[in-house]
MIVEX-751010 format. One line per 2 residues: their letters; for each residue x, y, z of N, C-alpha, C. Coordinates in Angstrom, 1 decimal. Each point is the difference from the previous one (the first is absolute). Example, Ala and Ser with C-alpha at 12.3 -4.5 7.8 and 13.67 -1.06 7.14 Angstrom:
2
AS = 13.2/-5.7/7.8/-0.9/1.2/0.0/0.9/1.2/0.0  -0.4/1.1/-0.7/0.9/1.1/0.0/-0.8/1.1/0.8
! end
This chain:
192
XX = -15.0/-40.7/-62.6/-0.7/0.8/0.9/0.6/-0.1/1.4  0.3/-1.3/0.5/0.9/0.0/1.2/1.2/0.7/-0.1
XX = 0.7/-0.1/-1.1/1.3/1.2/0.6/-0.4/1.5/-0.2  -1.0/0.5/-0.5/-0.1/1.0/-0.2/-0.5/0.2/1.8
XX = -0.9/-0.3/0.5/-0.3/-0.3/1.2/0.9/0.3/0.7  0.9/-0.7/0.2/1.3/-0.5/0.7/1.1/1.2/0.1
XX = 0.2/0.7/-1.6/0.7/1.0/0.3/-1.0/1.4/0.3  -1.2/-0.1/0.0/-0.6/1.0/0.3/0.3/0.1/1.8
XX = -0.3/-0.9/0.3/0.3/-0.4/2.0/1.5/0.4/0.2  0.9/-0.2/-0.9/1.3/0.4/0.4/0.4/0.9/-0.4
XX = -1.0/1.0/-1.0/0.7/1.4/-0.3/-0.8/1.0/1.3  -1.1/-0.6/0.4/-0.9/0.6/1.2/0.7/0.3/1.4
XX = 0.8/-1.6/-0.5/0.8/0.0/1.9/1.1/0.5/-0.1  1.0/0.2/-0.9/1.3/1.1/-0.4/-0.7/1.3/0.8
XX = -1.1/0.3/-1.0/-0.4/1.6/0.2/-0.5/0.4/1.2  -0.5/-1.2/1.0/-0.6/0.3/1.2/1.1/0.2/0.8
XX = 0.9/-0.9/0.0/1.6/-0.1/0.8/0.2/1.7/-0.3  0.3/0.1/-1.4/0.6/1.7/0.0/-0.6/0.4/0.6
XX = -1.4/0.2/-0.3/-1.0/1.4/0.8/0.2/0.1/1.2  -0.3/-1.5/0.6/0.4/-0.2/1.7/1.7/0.5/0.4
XX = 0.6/-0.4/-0.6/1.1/0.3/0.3/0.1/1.7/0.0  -0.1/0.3/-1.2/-0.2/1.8/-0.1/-0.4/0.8/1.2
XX = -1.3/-0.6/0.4/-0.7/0.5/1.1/0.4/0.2/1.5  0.8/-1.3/0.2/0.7/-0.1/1.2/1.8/0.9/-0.1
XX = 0.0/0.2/-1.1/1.1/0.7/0.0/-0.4/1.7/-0.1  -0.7/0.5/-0.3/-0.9/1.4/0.0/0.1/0.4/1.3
XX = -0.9/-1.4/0.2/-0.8/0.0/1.7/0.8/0.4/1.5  1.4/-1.0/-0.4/1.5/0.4/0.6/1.0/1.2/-0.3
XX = 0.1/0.0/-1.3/0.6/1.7/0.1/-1.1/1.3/0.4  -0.9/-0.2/-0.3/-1.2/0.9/0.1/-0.3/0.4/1.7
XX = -0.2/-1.5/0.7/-0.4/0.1/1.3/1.3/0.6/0.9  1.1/-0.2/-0.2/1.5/0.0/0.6/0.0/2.0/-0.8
XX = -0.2/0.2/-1.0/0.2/1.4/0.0/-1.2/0.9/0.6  -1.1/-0.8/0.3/-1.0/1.3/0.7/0.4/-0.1/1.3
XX = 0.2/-1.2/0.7/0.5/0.3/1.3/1.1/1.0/0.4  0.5/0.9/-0.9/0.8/1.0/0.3/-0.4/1.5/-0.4
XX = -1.5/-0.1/-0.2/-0.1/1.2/0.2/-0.9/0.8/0.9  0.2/1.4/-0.2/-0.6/0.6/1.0/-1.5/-0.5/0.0
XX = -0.4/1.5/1.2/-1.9/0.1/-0.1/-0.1/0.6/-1.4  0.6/1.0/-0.5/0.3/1.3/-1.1/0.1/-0.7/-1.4
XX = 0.4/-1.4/0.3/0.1/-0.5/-1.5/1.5/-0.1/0.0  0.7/1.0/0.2/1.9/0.1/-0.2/0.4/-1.2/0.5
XX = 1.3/-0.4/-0.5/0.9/-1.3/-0.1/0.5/0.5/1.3  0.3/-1.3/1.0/0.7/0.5/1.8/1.6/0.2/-0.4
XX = 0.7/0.5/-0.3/1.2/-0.1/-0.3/1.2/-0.2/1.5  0.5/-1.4/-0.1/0.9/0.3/1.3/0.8/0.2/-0.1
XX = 1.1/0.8/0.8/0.9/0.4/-0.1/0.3/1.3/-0.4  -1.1/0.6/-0.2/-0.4/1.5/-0.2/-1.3/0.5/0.3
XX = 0.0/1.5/0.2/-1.7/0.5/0.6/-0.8/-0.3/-0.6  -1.0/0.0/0.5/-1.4/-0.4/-0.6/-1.2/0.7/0.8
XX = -0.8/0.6/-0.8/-1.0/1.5/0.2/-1.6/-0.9/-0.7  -0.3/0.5/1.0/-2.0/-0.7/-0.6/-0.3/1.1/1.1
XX = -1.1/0.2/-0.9/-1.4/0.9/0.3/-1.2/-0.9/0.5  0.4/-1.3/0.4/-1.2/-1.0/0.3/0.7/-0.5/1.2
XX = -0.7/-1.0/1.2/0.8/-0.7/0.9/-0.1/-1.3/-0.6  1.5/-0.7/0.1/-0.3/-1.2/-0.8/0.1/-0.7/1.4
XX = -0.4/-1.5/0.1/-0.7/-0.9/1.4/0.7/-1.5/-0.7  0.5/-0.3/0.9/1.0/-1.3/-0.3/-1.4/-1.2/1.0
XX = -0.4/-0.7/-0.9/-1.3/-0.7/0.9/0.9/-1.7/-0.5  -0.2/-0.6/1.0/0.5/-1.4/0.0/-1.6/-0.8/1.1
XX = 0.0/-1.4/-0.6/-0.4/-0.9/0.2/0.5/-1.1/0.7  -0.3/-0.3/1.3/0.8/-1.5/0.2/1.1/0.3/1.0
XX = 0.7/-1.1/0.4/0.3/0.1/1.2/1.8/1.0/-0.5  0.6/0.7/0.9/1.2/0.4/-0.3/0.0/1.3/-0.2
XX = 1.1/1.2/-0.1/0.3/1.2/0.2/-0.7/0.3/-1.8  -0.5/1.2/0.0/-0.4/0.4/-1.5/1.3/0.8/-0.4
XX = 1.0/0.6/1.1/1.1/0.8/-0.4/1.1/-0.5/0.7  1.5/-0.5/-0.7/0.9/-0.2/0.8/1.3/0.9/-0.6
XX = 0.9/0.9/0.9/0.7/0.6/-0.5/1.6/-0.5/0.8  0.8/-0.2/-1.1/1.5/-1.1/0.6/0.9/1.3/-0.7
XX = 1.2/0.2/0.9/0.9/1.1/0.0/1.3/-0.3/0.7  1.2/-0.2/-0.5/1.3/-0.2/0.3/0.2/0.6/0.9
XX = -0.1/1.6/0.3/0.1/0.4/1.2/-0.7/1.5/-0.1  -0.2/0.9/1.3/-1.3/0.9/-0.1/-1.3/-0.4/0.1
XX = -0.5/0.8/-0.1/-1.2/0.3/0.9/-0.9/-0.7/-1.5  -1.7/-1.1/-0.1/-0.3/-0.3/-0.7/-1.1/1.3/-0.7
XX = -0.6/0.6/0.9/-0.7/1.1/-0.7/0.4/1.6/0.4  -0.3/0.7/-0.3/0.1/1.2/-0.2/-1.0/0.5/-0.2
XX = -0.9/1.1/0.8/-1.0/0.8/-0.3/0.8/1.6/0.2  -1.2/1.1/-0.5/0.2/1.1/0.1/-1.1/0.7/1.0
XX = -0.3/-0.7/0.4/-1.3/0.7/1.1/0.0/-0.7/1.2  -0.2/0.8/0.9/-0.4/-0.2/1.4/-1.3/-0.5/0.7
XX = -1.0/0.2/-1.0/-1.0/-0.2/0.3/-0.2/-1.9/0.4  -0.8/0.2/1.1/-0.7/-1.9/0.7/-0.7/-0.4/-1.1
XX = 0.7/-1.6/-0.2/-0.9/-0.6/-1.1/-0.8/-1.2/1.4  -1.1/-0.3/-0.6/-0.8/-0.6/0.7/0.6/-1.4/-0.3
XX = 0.0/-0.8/1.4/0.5/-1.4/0.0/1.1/-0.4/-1.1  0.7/1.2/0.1/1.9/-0.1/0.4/0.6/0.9/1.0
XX = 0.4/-0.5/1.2/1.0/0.9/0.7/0.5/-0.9/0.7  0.8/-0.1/0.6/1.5/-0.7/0.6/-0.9/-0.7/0.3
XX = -0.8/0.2/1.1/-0.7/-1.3/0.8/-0.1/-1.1/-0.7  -0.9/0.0/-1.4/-0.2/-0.9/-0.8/0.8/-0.6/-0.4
XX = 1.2/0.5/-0.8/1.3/-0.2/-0.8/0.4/-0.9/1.0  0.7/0.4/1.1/0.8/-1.3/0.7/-0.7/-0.7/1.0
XX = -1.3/0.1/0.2/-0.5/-0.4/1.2/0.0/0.2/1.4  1.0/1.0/0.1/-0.1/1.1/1.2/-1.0/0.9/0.6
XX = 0.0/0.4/1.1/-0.8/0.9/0.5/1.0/1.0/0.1  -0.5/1.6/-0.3/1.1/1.0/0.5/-0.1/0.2/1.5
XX = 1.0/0.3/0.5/0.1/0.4/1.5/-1.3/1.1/-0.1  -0.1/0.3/1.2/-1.3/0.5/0.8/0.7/1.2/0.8
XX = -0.7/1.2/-0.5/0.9/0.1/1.7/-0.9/2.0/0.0  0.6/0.8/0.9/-0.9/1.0/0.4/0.8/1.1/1.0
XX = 0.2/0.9/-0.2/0.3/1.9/0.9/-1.1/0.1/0.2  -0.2/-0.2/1.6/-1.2/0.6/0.8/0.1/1.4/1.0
XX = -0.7/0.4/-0.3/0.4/1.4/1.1/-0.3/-0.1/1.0  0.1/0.7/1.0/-0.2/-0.2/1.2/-1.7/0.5/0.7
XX = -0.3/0.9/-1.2/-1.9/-0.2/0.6/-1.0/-1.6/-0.7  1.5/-1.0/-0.6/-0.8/-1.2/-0.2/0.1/-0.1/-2.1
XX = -0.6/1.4/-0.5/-0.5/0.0/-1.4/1.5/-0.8/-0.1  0.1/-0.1/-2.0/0.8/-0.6/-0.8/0.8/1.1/0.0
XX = 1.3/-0.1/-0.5/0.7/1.1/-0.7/0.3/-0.6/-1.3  0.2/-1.0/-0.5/-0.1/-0.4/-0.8/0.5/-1.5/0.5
XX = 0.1/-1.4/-1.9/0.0/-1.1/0.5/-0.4/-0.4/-1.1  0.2/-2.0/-0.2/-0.7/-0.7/-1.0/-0.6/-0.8/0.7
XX = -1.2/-0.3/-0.7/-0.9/-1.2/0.5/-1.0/0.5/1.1  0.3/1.2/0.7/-0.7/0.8/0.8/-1.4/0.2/-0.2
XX = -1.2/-0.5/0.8/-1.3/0.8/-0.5/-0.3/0.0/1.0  0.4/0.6/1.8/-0.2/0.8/0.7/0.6/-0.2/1.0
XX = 0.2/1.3/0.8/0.8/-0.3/1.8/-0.6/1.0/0.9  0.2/-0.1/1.1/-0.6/0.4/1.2/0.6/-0.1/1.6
XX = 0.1/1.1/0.3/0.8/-0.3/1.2/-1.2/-0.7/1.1  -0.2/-0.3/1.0/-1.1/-0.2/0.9/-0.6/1.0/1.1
XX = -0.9/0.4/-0.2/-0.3/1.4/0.7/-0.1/-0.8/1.7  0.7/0.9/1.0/-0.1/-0.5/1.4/1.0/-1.2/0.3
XX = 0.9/-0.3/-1.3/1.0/-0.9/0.1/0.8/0.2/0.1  0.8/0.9/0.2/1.0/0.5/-0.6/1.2/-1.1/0.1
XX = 0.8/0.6/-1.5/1.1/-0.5/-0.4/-0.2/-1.4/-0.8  -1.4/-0.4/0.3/-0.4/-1.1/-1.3/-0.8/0.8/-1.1
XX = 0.6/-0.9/-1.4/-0.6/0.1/-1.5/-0.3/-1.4/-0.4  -1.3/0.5/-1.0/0.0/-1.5/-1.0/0.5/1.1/-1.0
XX = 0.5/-1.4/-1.3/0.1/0.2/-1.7/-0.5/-1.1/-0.3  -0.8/0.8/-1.0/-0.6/-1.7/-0.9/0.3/0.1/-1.2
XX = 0.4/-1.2/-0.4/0.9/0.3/-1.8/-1.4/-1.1/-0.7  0.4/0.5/-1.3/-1.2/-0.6/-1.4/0.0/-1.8/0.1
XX = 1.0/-0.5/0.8/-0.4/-1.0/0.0/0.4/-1.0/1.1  0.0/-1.2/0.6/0.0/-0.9/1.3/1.5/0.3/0.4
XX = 0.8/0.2/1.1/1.1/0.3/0.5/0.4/-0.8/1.0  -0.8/-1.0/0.5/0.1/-0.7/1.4/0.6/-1.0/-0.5
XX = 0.9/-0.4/-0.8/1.1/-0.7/0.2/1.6/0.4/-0.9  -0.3/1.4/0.2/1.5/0.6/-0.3/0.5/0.9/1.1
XX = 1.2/0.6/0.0/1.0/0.2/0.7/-0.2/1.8/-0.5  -0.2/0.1/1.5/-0.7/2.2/0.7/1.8/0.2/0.1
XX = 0.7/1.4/-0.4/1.5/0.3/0.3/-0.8/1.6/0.2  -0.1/0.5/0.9/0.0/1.5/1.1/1.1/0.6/0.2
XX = -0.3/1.3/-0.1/1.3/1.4/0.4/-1.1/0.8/0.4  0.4/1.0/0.7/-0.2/1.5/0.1/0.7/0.8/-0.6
XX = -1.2/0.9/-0.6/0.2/0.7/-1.4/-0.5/0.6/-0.1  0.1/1.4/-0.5/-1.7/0.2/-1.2/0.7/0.4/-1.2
XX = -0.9/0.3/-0.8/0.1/0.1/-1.3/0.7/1.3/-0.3  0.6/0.8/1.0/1.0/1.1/-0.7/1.2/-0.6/0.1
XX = 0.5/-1.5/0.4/1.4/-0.7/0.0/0.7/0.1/1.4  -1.0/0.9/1.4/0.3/-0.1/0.8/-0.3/-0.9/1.1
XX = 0.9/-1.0/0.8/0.0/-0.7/1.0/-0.2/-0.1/0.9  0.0/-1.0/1.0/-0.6/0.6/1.6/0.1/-1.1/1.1
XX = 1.2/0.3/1.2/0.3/-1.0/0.9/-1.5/-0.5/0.4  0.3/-1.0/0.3/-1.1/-1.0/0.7/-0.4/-1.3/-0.6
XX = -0.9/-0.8/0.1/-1.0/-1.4/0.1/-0.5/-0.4/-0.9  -0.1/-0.7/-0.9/-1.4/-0.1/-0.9/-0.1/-1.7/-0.2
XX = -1.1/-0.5/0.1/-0.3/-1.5/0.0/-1.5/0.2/-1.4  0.1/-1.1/-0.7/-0.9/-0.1/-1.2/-0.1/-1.7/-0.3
XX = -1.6/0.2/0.5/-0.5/-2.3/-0.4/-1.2/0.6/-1.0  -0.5/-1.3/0.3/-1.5/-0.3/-0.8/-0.8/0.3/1.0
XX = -0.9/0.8/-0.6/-1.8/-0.1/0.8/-0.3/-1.5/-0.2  -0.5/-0.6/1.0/-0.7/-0.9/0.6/-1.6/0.4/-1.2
XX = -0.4/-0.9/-0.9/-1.1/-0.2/-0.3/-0.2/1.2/-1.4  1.4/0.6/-0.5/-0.7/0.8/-1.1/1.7/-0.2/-0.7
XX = -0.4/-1.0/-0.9/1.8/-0.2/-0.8/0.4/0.8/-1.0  -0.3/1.5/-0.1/0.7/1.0/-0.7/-0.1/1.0/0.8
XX = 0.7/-0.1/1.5/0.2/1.1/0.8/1.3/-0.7/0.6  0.9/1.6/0.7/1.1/-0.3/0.5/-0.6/0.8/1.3
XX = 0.3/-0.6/1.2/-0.2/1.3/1.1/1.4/0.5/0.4  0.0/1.3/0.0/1.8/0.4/0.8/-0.2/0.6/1.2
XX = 1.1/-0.3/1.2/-0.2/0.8/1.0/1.4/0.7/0.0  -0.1/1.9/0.4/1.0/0.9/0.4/0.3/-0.2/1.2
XX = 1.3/0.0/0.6/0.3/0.6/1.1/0.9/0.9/0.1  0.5/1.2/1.0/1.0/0.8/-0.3/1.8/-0.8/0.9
XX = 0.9/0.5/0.2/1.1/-0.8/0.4/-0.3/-0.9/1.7  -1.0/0.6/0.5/-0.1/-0.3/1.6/-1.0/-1.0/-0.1
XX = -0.9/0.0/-1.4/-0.4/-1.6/0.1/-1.7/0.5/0.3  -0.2/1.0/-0.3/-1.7/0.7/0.8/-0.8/0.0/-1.4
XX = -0.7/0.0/-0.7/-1.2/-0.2/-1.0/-0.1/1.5/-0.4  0.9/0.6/-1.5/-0.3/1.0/-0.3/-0.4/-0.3/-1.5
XX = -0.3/1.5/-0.9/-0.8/0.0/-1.0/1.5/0.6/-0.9  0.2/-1.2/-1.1/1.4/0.7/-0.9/0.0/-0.5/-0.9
XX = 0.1/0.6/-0.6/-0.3/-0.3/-1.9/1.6/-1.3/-0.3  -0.8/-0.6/-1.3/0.6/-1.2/0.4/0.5/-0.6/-2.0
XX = 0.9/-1.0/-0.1/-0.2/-0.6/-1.0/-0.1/-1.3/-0.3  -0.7/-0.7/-0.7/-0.4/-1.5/0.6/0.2/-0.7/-1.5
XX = 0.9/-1.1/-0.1/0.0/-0.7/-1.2/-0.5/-1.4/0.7  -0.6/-0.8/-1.3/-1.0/-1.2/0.2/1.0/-1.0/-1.4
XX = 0.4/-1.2/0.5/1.0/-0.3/-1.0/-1.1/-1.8/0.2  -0.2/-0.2/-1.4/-0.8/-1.3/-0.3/1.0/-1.2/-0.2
! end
């Protein structure tokens, strides 16, 4: 009765070892092959196109990049669209801020610009402007010309600081060559 016992426990634990073992080997080819496929169900094939009718979402847990892409030389990605992706654009990528900067005409408005969300010349001031860009400016570096925005120039003066008490404004003052407070369209970069 004992060895029947005995080899019953050891034909039990052979077959549990297989099963177990089976399972974790399933479990591993299985888990390692879904991880490459699409939303659509299709196999990701790399090294060639790959087309889904679904968006597939690369979701990671825990601390570290969910995507890393290493390349001998060239550029790592490649898109075909132009379109803004939300929380990716240069800024983010290397930790830069883009330069700042603004064509102002000489009644004050914008002519165009980045970072720009308004300017004004000073009524009764003449030859002073504020620009105020999307974000704090009071500890980067104002570079002024006379200009406007058809690419034409213009002898004379121009000085550009910080407003005192509002840190996403530049104020600029015009003068013409004799040094007198005139009104002249201008172009102003803000370098962080």
């Amino acid at each position: 009765m004992f060895k029947i016992a005995t080899s019953t426990v050891f034909w039990l634990g052979r077959a549990t070892v297989f099963v177990v073992g089976l399972a974790v080997m399933l479990a591993l080819v299985l888990g390692v092959a879904t991880t490459a496929f699409g939303a659509d169900g299709a196999f990701f094939k790399v090294g060639k196109s790959n087309f889904a009718s679904a968006v597939s979402v690369l979701d990671k847990s825990g601390a570290g990049p969910a995507l890393k892409l290493l390349v001998d030389s060239g550029p790592p990605l490649a898109v075909n669209s132009t379109a803004r992706v939300s929380n990716l654009n240069a800024d983010k990528v290397d930790g830069q801020d883009a330069p700042l900067w603004a064509v102002i005409n000489l009644n004050g408005t914008t002519a165009r610009g980045f970072g720009v969300t308004s300017s004004q010349n000073f009524p009764g001031n003449t030859g002073n402007y504020s620009v105020i860009f999307n974000r704090n400016v009071s500890g980067c570096a104002y570079v002024a010309s006379l200009g406007d925005g058809a690419g034409n120039t213009f002898q004379g003066e121009i000085s550009a600081t910080r407003l005192e008490g509002e840190p996403n404004a530049v104020i600029v003052a015009t003068d013409n060559s004799s040094g007198v407070a005139t009104d002249e369209a201008f172009y102003l970069a803000v370098l962080c």
